[in-house]
N, C-alpha and C positions, 0 to 999 in steps of 0.2 A: 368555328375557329375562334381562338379567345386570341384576343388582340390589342395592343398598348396604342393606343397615338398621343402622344406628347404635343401639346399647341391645337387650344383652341381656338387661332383665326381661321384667315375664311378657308384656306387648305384645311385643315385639319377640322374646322368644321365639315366642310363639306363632305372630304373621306368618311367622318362619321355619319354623317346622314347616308351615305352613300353602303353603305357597308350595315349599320345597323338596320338599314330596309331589307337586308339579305340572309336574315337570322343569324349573324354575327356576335359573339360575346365581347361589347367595345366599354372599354375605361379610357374615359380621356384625362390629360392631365394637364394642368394650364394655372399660372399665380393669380388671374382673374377670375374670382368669386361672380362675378357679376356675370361675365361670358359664359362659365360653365352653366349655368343656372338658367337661364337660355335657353343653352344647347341641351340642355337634359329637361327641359321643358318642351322641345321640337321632336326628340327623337331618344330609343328605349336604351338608354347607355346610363353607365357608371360613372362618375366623374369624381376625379382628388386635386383638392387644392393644394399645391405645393411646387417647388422646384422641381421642373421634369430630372435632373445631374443627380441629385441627392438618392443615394442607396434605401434611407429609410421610406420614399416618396414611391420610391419603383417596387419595393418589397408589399407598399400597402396599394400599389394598386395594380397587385397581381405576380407581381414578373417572376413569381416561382415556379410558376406553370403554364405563363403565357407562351404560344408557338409564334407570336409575330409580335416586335418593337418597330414603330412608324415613327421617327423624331420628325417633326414638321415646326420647331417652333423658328421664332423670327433670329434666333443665334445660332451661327456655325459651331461655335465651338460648347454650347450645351447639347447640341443633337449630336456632337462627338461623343463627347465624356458621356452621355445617357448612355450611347452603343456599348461603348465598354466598360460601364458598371454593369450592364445587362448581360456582357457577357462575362465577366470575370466571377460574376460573383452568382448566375443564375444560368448561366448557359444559352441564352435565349437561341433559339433554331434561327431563327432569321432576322436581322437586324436592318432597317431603311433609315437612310439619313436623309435631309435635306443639306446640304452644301452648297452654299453662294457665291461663295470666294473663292477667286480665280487663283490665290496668291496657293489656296489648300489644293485646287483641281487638278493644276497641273505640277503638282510634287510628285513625283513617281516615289512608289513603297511606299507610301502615308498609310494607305488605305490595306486590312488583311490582319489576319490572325494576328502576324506577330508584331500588328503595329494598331493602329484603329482597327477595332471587326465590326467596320460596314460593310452587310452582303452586297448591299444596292445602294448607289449615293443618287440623288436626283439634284438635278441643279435647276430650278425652276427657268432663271433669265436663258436659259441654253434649249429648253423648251419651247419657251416661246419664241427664243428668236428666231428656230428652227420652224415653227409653224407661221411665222409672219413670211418668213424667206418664201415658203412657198405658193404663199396667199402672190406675194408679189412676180412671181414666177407662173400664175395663173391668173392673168389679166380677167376680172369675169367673176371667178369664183371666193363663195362665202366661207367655202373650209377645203383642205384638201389634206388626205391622210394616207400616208405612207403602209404599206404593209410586205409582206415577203422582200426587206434589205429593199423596197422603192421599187419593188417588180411592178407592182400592182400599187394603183392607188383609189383610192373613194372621193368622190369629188360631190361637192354642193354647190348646184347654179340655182338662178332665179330666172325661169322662165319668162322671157319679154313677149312683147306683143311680136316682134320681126322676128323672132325664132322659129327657123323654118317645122319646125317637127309641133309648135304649138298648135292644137286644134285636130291635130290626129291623133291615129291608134298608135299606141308604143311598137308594134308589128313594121310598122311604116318604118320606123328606123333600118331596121335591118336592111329592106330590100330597099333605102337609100342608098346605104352604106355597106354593101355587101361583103369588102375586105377589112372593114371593121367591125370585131365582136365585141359587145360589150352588153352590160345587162344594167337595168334600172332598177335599185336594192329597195325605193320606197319613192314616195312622193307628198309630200306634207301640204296641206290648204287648208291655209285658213286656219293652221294649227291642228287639222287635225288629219294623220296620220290615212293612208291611200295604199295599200297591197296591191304593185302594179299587179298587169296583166298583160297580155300583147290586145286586149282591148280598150285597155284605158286610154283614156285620152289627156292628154296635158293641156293646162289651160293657160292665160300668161297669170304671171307672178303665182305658182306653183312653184315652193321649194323641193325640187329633184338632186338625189343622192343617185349617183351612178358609180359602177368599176368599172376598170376595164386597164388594160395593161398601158404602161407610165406610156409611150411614144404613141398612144392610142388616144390621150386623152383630149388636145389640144381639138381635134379632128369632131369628137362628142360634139365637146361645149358647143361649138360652130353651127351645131344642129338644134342645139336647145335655147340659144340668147341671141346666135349672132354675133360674128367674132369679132373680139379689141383688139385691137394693137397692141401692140407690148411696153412693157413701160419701158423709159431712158432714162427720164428726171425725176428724183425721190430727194424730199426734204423730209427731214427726220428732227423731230422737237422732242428734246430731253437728250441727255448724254450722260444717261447712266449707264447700268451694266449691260441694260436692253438693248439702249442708245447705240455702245460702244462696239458691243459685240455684231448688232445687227449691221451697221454701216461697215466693220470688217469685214460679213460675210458677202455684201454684196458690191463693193467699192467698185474691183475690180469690172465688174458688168454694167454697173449702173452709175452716170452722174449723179452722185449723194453730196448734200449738202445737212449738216447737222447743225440748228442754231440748239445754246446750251446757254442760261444765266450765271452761273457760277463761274468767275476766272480762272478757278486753279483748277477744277474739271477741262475746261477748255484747253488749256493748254497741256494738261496731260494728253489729250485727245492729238493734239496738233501734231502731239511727238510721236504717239506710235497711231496713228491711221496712215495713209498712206497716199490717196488720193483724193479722200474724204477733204470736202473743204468746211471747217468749222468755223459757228459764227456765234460770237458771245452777243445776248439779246435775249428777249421773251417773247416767246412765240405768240403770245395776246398781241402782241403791237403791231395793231397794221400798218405804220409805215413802214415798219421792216419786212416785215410779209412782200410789203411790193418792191421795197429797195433787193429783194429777193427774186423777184420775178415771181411768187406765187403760182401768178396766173397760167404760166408755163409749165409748172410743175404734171407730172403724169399721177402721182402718189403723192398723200400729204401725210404721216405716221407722226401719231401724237404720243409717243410711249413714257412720260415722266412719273412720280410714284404719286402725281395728284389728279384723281379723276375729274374733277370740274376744272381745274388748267386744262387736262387734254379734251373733255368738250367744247371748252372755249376756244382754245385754239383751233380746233378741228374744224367746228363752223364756222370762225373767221376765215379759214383758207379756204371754206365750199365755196363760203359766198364772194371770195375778190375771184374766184375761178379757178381753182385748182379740181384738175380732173376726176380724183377718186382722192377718198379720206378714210383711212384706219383708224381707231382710236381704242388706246388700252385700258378697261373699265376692270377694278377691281371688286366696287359696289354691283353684287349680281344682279340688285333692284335693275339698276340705272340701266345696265346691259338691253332689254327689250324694251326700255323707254325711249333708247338714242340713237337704235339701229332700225336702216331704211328710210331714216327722212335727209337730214341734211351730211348724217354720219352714213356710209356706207359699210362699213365693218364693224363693229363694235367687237373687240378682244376680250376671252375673260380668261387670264391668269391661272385660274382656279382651275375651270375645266379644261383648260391645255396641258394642265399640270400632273391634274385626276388621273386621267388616263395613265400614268407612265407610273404611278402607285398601284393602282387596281390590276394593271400587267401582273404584279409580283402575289396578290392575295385570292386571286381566281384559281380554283378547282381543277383539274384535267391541267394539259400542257398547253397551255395559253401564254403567246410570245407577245400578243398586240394587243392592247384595249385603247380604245376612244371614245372619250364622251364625246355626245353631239347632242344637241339643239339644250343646252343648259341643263345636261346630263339626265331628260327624260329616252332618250335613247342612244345604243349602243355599237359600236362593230367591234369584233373580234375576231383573234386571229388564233386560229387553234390547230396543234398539229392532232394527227389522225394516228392512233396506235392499235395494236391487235391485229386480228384475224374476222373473218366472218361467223367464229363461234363467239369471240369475248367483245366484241364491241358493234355497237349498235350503228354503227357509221360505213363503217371497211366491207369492202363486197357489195354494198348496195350501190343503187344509180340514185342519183339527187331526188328522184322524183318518189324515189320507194322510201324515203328514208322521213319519222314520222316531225317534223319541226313543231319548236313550240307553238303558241300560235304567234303571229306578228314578225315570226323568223322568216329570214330568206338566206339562202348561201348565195354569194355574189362571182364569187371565182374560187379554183383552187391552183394554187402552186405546186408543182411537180419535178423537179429536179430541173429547178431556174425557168420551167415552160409555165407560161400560164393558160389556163384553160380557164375561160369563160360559165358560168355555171346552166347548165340545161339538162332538162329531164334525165334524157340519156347519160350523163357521164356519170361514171363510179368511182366512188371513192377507193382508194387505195391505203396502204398499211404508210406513213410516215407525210403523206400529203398536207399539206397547208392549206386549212380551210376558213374560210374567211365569209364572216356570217354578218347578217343588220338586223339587230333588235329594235323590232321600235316601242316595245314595251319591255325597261329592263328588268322591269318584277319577273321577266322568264327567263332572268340570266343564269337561277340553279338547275332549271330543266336544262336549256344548253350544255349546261356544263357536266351535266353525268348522261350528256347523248357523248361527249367524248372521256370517259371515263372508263379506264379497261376491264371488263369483268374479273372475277377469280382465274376463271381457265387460263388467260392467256399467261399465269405465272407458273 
């Protein structure tokens, strides 16, 4: 697939690396000489120095015959006008924007043919507030990832020492939990990557990906770490879009407190939150922290747009005693430097982001993608088309069916049912299938295992 991404930060970087390891044809385009040169020094791409918006910039780096434009740079309104120079004047099949601004998101007709032709808008801060929301809504858990509309979800714990299932066979589960099905899609130690079994055994601080259907989950965890309590109290540092939007989602449910340094943020904040209580300060300050109550806190979310602010703060509020600390890293270095010691979550932007771009550039009819563990491995969500003569999937049972290597199918969705994956069940004609790469250099085999042969047309 010949492919345009506009903006080479760390999104658009990373799409490219992500993409050109996939035998992709990628031209990146970015006004930094220095960046591109870089990125074309890491990975097998094209790169044009010039303004992503300008017609002669998009003509010379391809767009007459490109089949995908990816706008990722840091302005709304160049990822606009790119879309429709690409299409007015070159047709381009499918156009992706990046859009930040809430002032653009919620304008209804903006976005369509006869006005901007964005096929797909991503709004990064709506991604991730949507992935924090559910980290906080699963006390315990390192990632948690929606799939079939939230029927089903993938969950990452870290196995403790009191987890009751640590030290046994994965077989053990089941006949703990007999009216719970659920399957265990991989197990990471030590970094390196475990094809459960119902003989494996889990060890403590083993990273476990599990599925299993959304009201099924809570019940899992309980058997792999030892169950938390739920959070009540969440302070939230920074009141930007992350800030703003995340403490809206969750006011209602949760005592949120948001301190923010900037006055006239603050008080925008003041007017439309709701129950959020906001506090002008810098979250480095510990006497504020305590004139806070820190110590109380259940969650401590350090989401502002500077990564060494949010490590800063993030460890000042472990150490006056605040329960659990998030912190949102944009530097991918820094990400495996600061999670697991005094950070408990480390966030990265990029890979929450990845995902909801690569949905749109994968092969076969693929609704879901997730990057996971800093996009060395995968889940996907793929629907199932054909018959038992044109496709390699439909008619067979899980267990006849040949996976790449490192593949596992975790569940399949079935007209809103979910079905847990084991040997016996078969795939059907329109199923939701839902896979864990844990090497995604096998993500082209994957994807012409669901790929309809000739016959079925």
């Amino acid at each position: 697939m010949k492919i345009i991404i506009l903006g080479a930060g760390q999104v658009g970087g990373t799409l490219a690396a992500n993409l050109a390891s996939e035998h992709n044809d990628i031209t990146v385009v970015d006004t930094d000489s220095e960046r591109l040169h870089e990125l074309q020094e890491r990975c097998d791409i094209r790169t044009v120095q010039g303004m992503a918006s300008y017609p002669n910039v998009l003509r010379q780096a391809g767009a007459d015959d490109a089949d995908m434009l990816i706008a990722v740079t840091n302005s709304d309104e160049i990822n606009m006008v790119a879309c429709q120079v690409a299409y007015s004047l070159h047709r381009t099949p499918t156009k992706i924007a990046r859009v930040r601004s809430s002032s653009y998101l919620n304008r209804s007709g903006l976005f369509g043919n006869e006005a901007f032709p964005i096929d797909v808008i991503i709004s990064p801060e709506q991604v991730v507030t949507n992935y924090i929301k559910r980290l906080i809504e699963h006390p315990g858990a390192l990632q948690v990832l929606d799939f079939a509309e939230g029927a089903v979800q993938l969950v990452a714990v870290k196995a403790y020492y009191n987890g009751p299932l640590v030290g046994r066979e994965l077989r053990y589960l089941r006949q703990h939990m007999p009216n719970v099905d659920t399957r265990v899609a991989a197990i990471f130690r030590r970094d390196r990557a475990i094809m459960p079994e119902g003989t494996s055994v889990i060890e403590a601080d083993d990273e476990v990906f599990f599925i299993a259907a959304k009201n099924h989950i809570r019940a899992v965890m309980s058997e792999l770490r030892g169950l938390e309590h739920n959070y009540k109290k969440v302070i939230i540092a920074g009141g930007g879009n992350i800030g703003q939007r995340l403490a809206e989602a969750i006011e209602n449910r949760y005592h949120v407190k948001l301190i923010e340094r900037n006055n006239e943020r603050c008080q925008l904040m003041a007017e439309s939150l709701n129950k959020t209580i906001v506090i002008r300060g810098n979250a480095s300050d510990q006497d504020l922290l305590l004139e806070e109550n820190v110590e109380d806190a259940d969650i401590f979310l350090a989401v502002t747009n500077d990564d060494e602010a949010n490590i800063m703060s993030s460890m000042l509020a472990k150490r006056l005693g605040a329960r659990k600390v998030m912190t949102l890293i944009n530097n991918p270095a820094y990400v495996d430097l600061v999670q697991g010691g005094d950070i408990d979550i480390a966030i990265s932007p990029q890979q929450a982001t990845i995902g909801s771009l690569l949905t749109h550039v994968r092969r076969g009819d693929v609704v879901n993608v997730h990057s996971l563990r800093r996009g060395a491995a995968e889940a996907i969500e793929a629907i199932a088309h054909g018959d038992e003569k044109s496709s390699k999937v439909v008619g067979k049972a899980i267990g006849e069916i040949d996976l790449p290597e490192g593949t596992t199918i975790g569940a399949i969705v079935r007209n809103n049912e979910v079905l847990i994956a084991h040997d016996d069940v078969v795939v059907q004609s329109d199923d939701h299938v839902i896979l864990f790469l844990v090497d995604k250099r096998r993500i082209g085999d994957v994807e012409r295992l669901f790929q309809v042969g000739i016959t079925f047309f």
